[in-house]
C-alpha positions, 0 to 999 in steps of 0.5 A: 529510516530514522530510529529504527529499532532492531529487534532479534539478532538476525538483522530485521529492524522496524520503526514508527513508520512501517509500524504505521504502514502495516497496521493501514495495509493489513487492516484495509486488505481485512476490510475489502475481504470482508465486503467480499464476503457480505455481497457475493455479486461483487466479490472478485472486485473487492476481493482485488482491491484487498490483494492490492493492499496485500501486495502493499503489505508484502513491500513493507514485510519485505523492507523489514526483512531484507534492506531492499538496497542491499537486495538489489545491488546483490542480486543485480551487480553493475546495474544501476539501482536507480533504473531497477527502482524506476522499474519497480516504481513503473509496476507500481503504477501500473498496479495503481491504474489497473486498480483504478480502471477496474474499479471504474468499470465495477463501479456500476455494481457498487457505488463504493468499488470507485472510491475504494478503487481510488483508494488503493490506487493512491496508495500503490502510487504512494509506494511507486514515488516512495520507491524512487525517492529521489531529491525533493520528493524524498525530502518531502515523503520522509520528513518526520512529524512526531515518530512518525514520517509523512509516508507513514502517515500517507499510508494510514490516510489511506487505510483509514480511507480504506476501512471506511468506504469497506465499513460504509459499503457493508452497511449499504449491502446489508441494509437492502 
């Protein structure tokens, strides 16, 4: 990724970018915790939504740490990168559409559980065609605007999207 800045000796790198990934995951898994907390009947269903943005976090973490490239070609010699990352891709989409279809079906304890849902969904399909990135897609997803690519800026959409239908749904749990 462009401008990274290396940070230590041991290798971990980190740019505008993942900085802006980290602060709309951990912050919108922060947010679905807590409407967890503030209404008990409902949850198991935000507290998944708050494991979605988790494992979102996990990805970026684990893009800082370990280049991905690296990790699979080592770890798989002879196989196609490419078919490992549609792989990947595929399991992102399908955490996306799990999401989405539990929150649906949730949706009738809470108003707020389908949007949240569609939020998390956007974002795990987000990483899924971020993985794969091939030809224009890529082009697209990792042009900069500022310091900061359009992913990054995907990314915080969806977490200021996040924290808001959390903060919105508090509100209408402790206003009954």
């Amino acid at each position: 990724m462009a401008a990274a800045r290396r940070l230590g000796g041991d290798g971990v790198q980190i740019n505008w970018t993942l900085v802006a990934g980290l602060a709309a995951f951990s912050l919108a898994a922060a947010a679905n915790w807590d409407v967890g907390t503030a209404a008990p009947r409902q949850r198991g269903s935000w507290r998944t939504l708050a494991f979605v943005h988790l494992a979102l976090l996990a990805e970026l973490v684990g893009t800082i740490r370990f280049n991905a490239v690296a990790v699979i070609d080592a770890a798989l010699p002879g196989v196609a990168r490419h078919a490992v990352q549609a792989g990947l891709a595929a399991a992102m989409l399908l955490v996306a559409v799990g999401a989405a279809i539990a929150m649906f079906r949730a949706g009738r304890q809470s108003s707020w559980l389908v949007p949240a849902g569609m939020v998390a969904g956007a974002a795990a399909a987000l990483f899924g065609a971020e993985m794969l990135s091939v030809g224009p897609v890529g082009a697209v997803l990792y042009r900069p605007i500022g310091p900061v690519m359009l992913i990054g800026w995907l990314w915080l959409a969806c977490g200021a999207a996040a924290v808001t239908i959390a903060i919105l749904a508090v509100r209408s749990v402790r206003t009954r």
